[in-house]
DSSP file (Angstrom, degrees, kcal/mol; ACC not computed):
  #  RESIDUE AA STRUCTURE BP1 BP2  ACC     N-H-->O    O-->H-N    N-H-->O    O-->H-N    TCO  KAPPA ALPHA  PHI   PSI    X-CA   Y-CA   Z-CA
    1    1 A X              0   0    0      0, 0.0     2,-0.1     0, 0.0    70,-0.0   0.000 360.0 360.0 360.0 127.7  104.6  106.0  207.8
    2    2 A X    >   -     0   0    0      1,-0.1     3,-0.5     2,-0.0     0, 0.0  -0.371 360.0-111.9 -83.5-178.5  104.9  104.6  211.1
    3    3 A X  T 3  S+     0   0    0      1,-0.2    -1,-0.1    -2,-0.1     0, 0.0   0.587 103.9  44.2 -99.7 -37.0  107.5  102.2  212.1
    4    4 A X  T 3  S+     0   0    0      2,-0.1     2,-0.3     0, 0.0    -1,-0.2   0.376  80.1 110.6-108.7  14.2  105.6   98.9  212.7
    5    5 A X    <   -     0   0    0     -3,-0.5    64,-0.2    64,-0.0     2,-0.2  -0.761  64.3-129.5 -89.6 153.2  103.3   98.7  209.8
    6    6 A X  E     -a   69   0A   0     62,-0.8    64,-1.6    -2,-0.3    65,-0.6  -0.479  12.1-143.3-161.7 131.4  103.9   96.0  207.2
    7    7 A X  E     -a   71   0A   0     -2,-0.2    19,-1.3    62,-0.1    65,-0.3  -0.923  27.4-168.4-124.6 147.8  104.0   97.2  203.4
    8    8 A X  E     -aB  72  25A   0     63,-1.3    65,-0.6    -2,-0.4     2,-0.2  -0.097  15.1-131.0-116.1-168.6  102.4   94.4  201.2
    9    9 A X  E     -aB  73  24A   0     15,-0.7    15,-4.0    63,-0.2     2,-0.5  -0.696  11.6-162.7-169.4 134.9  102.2   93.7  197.6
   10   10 A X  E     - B   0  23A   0     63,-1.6     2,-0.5    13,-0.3    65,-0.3  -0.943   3.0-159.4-141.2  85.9   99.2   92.9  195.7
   11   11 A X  E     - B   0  22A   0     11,-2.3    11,-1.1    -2,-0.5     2,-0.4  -0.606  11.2-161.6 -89.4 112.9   99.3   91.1  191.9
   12   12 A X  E     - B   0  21A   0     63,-3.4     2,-0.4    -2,-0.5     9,-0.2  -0.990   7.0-169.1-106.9 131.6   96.2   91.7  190.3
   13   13 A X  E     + B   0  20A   0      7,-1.1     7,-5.6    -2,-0.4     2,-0.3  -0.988  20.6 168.8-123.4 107.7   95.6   89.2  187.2
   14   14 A X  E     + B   0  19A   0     63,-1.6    74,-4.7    -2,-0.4     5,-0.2  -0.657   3.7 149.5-141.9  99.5   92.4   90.6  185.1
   15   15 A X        -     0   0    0      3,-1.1    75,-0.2    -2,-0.3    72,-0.1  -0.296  61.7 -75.3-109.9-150.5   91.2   89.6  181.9
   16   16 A X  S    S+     0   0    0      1,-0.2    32,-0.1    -2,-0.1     3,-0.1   0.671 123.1  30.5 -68.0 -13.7   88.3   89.4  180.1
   17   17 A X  S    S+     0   0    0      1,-0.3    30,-0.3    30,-0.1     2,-0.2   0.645 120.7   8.3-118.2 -34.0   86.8   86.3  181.9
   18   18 A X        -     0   0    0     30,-0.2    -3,-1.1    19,-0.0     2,-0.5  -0.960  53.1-136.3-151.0-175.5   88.2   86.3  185.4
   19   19 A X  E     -B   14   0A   0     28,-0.6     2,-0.8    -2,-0.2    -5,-0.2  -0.964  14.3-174.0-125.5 129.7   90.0   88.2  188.0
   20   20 A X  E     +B   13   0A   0     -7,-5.6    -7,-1.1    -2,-0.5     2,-0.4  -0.790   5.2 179.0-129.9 117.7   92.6   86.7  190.3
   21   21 A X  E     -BC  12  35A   0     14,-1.1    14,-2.0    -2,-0.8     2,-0.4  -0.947   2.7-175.4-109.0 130.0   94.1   88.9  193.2
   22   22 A X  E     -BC  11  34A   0    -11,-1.1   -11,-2.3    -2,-0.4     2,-0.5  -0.973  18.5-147.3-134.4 145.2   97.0   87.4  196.0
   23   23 A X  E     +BC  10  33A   0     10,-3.4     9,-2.5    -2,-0.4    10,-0.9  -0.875  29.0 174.3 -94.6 109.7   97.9   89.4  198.5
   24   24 A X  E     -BC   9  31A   0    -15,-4.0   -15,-0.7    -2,-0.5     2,-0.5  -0.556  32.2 -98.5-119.2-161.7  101.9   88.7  199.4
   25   25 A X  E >   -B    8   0A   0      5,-1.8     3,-3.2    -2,-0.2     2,-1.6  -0.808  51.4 -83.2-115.5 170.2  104.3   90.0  201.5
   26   26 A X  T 3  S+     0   0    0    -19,-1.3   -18,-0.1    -2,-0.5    -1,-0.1   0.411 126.8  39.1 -44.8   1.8  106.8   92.4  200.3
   27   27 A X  T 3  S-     0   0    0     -2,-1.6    -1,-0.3     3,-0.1   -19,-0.1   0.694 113.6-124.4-107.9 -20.0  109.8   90.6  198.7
   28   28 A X  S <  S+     0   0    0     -3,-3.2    -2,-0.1     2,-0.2   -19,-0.0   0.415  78.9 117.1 104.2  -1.4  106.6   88.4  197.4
   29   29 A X        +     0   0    0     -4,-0.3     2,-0.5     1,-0.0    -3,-0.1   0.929  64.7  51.3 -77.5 -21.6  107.6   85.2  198.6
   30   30 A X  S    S-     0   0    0     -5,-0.3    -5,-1.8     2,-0.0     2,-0.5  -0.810  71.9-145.0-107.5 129.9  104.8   84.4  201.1
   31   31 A X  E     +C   24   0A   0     -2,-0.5    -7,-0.3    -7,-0.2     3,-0.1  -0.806  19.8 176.2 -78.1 145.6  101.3   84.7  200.2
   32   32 A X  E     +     0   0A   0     -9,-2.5     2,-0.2    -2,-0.5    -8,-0.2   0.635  68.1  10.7 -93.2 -35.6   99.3   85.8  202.9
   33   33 A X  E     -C   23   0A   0    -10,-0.9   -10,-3.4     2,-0.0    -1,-0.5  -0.941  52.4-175.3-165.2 146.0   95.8   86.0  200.8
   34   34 A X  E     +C   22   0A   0     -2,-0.2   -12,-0.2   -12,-0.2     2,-0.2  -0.708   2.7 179.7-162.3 114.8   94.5   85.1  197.6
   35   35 A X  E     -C   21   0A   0    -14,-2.0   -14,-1.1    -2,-0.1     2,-0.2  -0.510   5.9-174.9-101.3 150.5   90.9   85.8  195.9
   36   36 A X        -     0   0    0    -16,-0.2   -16,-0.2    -2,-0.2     3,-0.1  -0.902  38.0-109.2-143.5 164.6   89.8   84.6  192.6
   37   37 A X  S >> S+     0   0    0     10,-0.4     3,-2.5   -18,-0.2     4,-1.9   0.802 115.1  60.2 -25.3 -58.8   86.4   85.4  190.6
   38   38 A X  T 34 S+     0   0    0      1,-0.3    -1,-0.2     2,-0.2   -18,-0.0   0.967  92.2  62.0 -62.3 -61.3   85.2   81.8  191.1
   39   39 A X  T 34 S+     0   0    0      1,-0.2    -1,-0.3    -3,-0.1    -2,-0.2   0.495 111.5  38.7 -69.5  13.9   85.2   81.9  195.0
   40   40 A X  T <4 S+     0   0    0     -3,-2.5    -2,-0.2     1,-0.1    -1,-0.2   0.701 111.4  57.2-102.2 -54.6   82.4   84.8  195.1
   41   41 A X     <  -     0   0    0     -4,-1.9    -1,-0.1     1,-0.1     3,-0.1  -0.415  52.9-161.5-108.3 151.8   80.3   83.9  192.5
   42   42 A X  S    S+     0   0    0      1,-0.2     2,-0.6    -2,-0.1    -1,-0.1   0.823  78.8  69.0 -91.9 -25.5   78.2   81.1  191.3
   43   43 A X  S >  S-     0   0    0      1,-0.2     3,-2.7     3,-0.1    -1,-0.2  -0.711  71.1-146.0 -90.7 110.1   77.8   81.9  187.8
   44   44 A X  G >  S+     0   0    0     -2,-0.6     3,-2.1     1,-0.3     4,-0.3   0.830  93.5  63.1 -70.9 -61.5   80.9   81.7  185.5
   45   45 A X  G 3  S+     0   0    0      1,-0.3     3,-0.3     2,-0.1    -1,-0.3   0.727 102.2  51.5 -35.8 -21.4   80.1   84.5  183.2
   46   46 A X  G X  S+     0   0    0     -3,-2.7     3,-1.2     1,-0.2    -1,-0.3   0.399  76.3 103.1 -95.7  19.2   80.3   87.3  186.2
   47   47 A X  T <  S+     0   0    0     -3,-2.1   -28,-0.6   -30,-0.3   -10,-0.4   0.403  93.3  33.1 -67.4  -7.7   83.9   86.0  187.4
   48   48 A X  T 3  S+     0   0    0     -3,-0.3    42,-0.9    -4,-0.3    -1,-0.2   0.246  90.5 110.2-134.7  10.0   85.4   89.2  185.6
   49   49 A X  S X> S-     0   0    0     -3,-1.2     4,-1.4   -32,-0.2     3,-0.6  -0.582  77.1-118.3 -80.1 160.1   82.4   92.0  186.1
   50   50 A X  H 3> S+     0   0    0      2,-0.2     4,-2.3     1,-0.2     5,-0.2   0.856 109.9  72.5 -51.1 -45.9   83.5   94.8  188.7
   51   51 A X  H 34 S+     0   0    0      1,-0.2    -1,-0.2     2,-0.2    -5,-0.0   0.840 108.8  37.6 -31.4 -46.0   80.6   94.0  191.3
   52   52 A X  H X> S+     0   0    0     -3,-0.6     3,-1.8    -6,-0.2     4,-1.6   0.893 108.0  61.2 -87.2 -48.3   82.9   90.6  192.1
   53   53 A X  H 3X S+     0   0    0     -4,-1.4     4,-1.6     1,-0.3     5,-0.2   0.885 108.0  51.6 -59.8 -38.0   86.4   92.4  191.8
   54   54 A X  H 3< S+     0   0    0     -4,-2.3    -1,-0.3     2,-0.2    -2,-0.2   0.452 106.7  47.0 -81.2   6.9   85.1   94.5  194.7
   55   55 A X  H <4 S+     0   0    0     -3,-1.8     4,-0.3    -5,-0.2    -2,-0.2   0.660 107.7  61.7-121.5  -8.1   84.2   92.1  196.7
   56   56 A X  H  X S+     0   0    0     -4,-1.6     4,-1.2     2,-0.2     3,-0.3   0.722  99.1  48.0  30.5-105.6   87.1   90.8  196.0
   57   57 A X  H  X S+     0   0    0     -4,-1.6     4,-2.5     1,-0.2    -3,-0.1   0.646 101.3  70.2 -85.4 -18.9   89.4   93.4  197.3
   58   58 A X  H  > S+     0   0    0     -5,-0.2     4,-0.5     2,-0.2    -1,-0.2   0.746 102.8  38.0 -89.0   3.8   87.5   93.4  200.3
   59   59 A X  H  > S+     0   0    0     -3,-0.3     4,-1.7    -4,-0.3    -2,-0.2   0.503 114.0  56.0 -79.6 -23.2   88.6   90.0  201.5
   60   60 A X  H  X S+     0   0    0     -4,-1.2     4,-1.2     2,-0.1    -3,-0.2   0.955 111.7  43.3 -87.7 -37.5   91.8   90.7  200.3
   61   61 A X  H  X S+     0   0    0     -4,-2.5     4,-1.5     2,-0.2    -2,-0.1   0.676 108.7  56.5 -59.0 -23.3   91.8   94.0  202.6
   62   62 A X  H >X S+     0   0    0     -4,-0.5     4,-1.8     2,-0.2     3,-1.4   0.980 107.8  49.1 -67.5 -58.7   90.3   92.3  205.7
   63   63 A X  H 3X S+     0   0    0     -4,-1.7     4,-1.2     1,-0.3    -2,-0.2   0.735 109.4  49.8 -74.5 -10.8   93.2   89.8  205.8
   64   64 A X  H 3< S+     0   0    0     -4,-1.2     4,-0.4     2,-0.2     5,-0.3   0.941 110.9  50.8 -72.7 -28.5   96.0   92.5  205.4
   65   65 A X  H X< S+     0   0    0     -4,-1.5     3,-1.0    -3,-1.4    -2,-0.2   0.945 107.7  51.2 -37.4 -68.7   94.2   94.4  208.4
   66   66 A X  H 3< S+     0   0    0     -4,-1.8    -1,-0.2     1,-0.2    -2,-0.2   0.940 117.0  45.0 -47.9 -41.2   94.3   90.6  210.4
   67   67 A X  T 3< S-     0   0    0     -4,-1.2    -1,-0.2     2,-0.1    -2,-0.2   0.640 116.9-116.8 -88.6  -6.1   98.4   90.9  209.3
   68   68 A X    <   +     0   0    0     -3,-1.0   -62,-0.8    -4,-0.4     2,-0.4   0.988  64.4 151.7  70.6  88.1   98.7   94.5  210.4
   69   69 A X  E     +a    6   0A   0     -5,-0.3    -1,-0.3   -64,-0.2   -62,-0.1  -0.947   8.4 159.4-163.7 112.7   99.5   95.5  206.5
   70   70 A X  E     +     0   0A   0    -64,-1.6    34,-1.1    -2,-0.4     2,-0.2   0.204  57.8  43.6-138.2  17.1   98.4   99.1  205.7
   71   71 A X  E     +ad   7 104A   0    -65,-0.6   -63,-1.3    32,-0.1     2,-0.3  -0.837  67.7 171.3-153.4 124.8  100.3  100.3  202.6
   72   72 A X  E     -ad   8 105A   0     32,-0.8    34,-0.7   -65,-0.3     2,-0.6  -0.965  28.0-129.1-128.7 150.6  100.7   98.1  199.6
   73   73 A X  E     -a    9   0A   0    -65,-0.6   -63,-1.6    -2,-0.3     2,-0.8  -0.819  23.0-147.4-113.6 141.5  101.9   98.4  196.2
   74   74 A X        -     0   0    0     -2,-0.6    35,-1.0   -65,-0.2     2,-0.3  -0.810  14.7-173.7-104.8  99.8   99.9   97.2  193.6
   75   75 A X  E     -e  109   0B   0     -2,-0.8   -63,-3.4   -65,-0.3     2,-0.2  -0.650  12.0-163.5 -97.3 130.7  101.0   95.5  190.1
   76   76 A X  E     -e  110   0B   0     33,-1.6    35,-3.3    -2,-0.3     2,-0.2  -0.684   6.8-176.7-102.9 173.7   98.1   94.7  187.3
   77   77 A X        -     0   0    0     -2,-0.2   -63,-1.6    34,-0.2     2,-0.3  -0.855  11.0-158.0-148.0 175.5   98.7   92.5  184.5
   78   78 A X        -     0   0    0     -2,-0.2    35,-0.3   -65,-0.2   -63,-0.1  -0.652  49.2 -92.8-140.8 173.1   96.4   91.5  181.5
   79   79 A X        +     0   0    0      7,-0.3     6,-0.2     5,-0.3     4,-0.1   0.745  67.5 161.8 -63.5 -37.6   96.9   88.5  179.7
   80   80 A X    >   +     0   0    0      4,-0.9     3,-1.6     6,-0.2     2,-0.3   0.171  25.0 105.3  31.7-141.0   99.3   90.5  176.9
   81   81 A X  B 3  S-f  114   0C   0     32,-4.1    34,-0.9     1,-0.2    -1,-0.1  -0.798 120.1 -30.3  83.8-140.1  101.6   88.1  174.8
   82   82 A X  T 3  S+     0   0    0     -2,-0.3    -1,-0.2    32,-0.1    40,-0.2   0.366 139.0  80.0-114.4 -21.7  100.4   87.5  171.2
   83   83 A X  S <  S-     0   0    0     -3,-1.6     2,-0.1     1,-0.2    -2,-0.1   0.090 102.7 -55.7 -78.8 179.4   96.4   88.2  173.5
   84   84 A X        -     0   0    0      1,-0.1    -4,-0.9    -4,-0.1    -5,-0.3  -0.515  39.3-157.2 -72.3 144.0   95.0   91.6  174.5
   85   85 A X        +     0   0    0     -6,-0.2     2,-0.4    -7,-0.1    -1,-0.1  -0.269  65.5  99.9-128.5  42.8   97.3   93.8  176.6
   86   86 A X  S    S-     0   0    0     -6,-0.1    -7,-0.3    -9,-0.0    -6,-0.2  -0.845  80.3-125.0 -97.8 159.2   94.4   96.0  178.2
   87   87 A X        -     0   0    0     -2,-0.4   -72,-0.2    -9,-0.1     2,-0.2  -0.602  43.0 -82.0 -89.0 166.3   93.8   94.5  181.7
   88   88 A X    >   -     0   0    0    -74,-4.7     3,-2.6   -70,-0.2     4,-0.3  -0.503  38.8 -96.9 -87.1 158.2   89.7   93.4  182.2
   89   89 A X  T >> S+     0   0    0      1,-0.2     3,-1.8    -2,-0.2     4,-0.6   0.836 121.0  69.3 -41.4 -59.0   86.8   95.6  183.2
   90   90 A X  H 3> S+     0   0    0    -42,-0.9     4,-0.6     1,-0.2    -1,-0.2   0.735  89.0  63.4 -22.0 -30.7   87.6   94.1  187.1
   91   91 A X  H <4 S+     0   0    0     -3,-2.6    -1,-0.2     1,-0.2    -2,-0.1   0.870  95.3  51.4 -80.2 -20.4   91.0   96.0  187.6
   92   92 A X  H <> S+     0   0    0     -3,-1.8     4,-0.6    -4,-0.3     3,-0.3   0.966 115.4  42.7 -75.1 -56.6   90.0   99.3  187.6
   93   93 A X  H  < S+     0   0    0     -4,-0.6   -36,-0.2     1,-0.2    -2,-0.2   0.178 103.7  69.7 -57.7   3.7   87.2   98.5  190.4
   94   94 A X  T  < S+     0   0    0     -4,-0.6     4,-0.4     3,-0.1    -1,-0.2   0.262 105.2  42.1-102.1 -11.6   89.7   96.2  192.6
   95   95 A X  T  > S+     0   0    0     -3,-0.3     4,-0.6    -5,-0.2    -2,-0.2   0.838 104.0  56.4-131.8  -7.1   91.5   99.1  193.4
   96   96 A X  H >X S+     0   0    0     -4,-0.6     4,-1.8     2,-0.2     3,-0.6   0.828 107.8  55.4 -40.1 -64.1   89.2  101.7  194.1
   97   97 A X  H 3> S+     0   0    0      1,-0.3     4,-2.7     2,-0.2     3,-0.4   0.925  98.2  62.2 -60.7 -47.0   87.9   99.3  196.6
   98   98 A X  H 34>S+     0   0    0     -4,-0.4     5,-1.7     2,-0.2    -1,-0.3   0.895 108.3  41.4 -33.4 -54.4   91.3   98.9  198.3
   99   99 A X  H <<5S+     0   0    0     -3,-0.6     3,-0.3    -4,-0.6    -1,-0.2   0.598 108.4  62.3 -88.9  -7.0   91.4  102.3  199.3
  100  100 A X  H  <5S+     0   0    0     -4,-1.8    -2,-0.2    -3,-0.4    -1,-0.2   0.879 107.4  46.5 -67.4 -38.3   87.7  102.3  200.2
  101  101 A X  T  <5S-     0   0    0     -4,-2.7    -1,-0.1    -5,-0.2    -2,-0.1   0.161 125.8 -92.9-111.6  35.6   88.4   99.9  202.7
  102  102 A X  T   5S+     0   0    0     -3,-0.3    -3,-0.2     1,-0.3     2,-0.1   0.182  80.5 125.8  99.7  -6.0   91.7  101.4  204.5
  103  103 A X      < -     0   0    0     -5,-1.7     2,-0.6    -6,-0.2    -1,-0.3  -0.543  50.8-144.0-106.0 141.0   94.3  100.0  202.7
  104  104 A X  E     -d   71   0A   0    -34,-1.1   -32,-0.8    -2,-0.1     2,-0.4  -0.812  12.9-153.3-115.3 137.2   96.9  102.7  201.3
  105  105 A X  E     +d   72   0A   0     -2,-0.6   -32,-0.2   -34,-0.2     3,-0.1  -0.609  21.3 174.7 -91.6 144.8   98.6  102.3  198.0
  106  106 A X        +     0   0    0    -34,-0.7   -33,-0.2    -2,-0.4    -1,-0.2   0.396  59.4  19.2-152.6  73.9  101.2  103.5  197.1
  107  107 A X        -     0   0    0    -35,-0.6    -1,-0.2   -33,-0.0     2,-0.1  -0.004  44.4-165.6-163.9 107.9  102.0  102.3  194.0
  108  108 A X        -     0   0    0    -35,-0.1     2,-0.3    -3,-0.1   -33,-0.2  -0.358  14.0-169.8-111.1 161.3  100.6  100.7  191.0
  109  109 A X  E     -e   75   0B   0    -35,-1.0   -33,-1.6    -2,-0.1     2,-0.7  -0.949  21.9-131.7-155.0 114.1  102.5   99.0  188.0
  110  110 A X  E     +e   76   0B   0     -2,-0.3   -33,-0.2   -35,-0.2   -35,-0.1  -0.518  30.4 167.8 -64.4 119.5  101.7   97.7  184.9
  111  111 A X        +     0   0    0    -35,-3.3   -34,-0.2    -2,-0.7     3,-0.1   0.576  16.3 139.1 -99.5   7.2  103.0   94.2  184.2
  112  112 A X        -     0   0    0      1,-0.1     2,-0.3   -36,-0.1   -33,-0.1  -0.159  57.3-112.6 -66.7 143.6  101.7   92.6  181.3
  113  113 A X        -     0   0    0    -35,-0.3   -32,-4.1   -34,-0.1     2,-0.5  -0.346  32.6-159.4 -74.9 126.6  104.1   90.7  179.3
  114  114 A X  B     -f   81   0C   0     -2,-0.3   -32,-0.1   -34,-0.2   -34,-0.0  -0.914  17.5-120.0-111.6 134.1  104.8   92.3  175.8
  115  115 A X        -     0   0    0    -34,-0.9     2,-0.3    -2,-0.5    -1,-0.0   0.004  10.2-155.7 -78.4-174.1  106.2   90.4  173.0
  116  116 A X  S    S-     0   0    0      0, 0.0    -1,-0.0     0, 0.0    -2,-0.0  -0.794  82.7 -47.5-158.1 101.4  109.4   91.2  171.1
  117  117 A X  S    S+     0   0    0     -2,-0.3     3,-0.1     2,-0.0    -2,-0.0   0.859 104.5 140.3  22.0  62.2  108.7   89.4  167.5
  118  118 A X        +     0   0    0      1,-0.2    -1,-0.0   -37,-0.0    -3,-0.0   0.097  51.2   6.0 -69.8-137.0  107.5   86.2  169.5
  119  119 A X  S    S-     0   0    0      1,-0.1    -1,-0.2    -2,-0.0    -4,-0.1   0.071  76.2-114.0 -56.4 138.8  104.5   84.0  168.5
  120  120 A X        -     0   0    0     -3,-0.1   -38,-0.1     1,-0.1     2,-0.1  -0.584  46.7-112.2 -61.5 143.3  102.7   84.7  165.0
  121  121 A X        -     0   0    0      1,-0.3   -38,-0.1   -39,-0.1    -1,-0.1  -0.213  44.5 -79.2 -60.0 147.6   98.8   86.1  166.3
  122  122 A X        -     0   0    0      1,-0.2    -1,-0.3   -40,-0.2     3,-0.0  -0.278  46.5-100.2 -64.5 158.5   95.7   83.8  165.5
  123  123 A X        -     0   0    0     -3,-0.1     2,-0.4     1,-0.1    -1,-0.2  -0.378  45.5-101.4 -73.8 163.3   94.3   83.8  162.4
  124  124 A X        -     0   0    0      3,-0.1     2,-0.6     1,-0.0     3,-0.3  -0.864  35.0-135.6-105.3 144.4   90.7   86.2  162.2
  125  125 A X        -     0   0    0     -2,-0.4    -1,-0.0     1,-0.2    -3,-0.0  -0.694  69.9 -27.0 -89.2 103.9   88.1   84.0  162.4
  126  126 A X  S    S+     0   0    0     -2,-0.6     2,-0.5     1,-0.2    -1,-0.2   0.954 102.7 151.1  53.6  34.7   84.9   84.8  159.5
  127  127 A X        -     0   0    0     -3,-0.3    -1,-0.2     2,-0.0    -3,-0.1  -0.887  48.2-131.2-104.3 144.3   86.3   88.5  159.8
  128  128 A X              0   0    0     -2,-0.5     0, 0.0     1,-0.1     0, 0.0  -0.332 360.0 360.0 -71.9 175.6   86.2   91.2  157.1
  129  129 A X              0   0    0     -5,-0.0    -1,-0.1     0, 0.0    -2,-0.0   0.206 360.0 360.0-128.1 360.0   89.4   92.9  156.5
């Protein structure tokens, strides 16, 4: 690692419906950059495919390149709670693309929140058991 490069930190949010990535800087008070599903695409139902998460992470990699930020560590989350606690098709292709477009990680962390007895689960809706 050289001496004047900038280490970043990168919160990926991906569930089933969208993907939301901000780019901060390392103690994670300042954003620097921040992509969401919505500002690529016009049609809501692709805001969470992989095609969008990678395009995506390449706006969020030009502007750490403009901040001279070349190794970041990355943390996903999923919706989790009482909700699904895999992250969405998007996360997996958001970080691929990072290192396709120079940025080097090095480290990812899951963060989705897991309960501990919290909230009772929805009922299932017209399901068999």
């Amino acid at each position: 690692m050289a001496g004047n490069d900038k280490i970043g930190l990168i919160n990926i949010f991906a569930s089933r419906n969208n993907t939301i990535m901000v780019l901060t800087d390392e103690t994670g008070a300042e954003v620097i950059a921040k992509s969401s599903g919505g500002q690529l695409t016009k049609s809501q139902h692709k805001e969470g495919s992989p095609y969008v998460a990678m395009k995506m992470s390449q706006v969020i990699a030009e502007k750490a390149k403009e901040k001279g930020i070349k190794e970041v560590h990355v943390k996903i989350r999923a919706p989790g709670g009482n909700l699904y606690n895999n992250p969405g098709q998007g996360a997996e292709p958001s970080i691929k693309s990072l290192t396709r477009h120079g940025l080097k990680i090095l480290s990812i962390t899951n963060t989705t929140p897991i309960p501990h007895d919290g909230c009772r689960k929805k009922k299932c809706y017209r399901r068999k058991k």
